[in-house]
N, C-alpha and C positions, 0 to 999 in steps of 0.2 A: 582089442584087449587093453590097449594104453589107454584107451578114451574111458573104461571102463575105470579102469586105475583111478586115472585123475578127478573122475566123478567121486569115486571111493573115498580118496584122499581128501577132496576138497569138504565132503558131507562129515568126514572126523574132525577137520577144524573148526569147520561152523560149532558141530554140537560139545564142543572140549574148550579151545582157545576161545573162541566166541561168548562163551556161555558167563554172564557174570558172577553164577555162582561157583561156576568152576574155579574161575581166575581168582574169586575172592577167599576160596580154601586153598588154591598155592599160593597165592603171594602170604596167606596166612602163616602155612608151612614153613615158607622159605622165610620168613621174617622169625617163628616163633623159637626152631629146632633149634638153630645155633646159639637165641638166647637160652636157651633148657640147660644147652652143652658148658656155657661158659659161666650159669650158673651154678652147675654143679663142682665144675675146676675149680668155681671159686670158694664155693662153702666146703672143699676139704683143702683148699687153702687155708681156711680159715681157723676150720679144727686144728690142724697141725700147728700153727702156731701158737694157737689158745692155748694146745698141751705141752709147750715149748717153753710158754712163758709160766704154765702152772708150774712146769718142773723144776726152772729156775729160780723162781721164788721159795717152792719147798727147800733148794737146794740152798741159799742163801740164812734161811731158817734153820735147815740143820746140817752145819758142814761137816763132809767126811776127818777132814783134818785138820788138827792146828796146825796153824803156821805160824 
């Protein structure tokens, strides 16, 4: 039954790890996801302060109070 295993095992590497087009849609994956991730932290980075600096500006234009 081991012998059987290891024949098992050995024939999912060949056809998965071995296989260039496999390797070429994970390294894809693993290269693409995390850029998705940090660009989207960063484009609502982005927003936030866009409406950060609009609000400031409106607020400079029309002050609640004199001083």
């Amino acid at each position: 039954m081991e012998i059987l295993n290891q024949v098992f095992t050995q024939e999912i590497i060949r056809l998965t790890w071995r296989n260039p087009v496999f390797m070429a849609v994970a390294i894809a994956l693993i290269w693409l996801i995390p850029q998705l991730l940090i660009r989207r932290i960063l484009s609502e980075n982005y927003k936030k302060k866009k409406l950060e600096k609009q609000k400031d500006k409106i607020g400079k234009l029309y002050p609640k109070a004199l001083k």
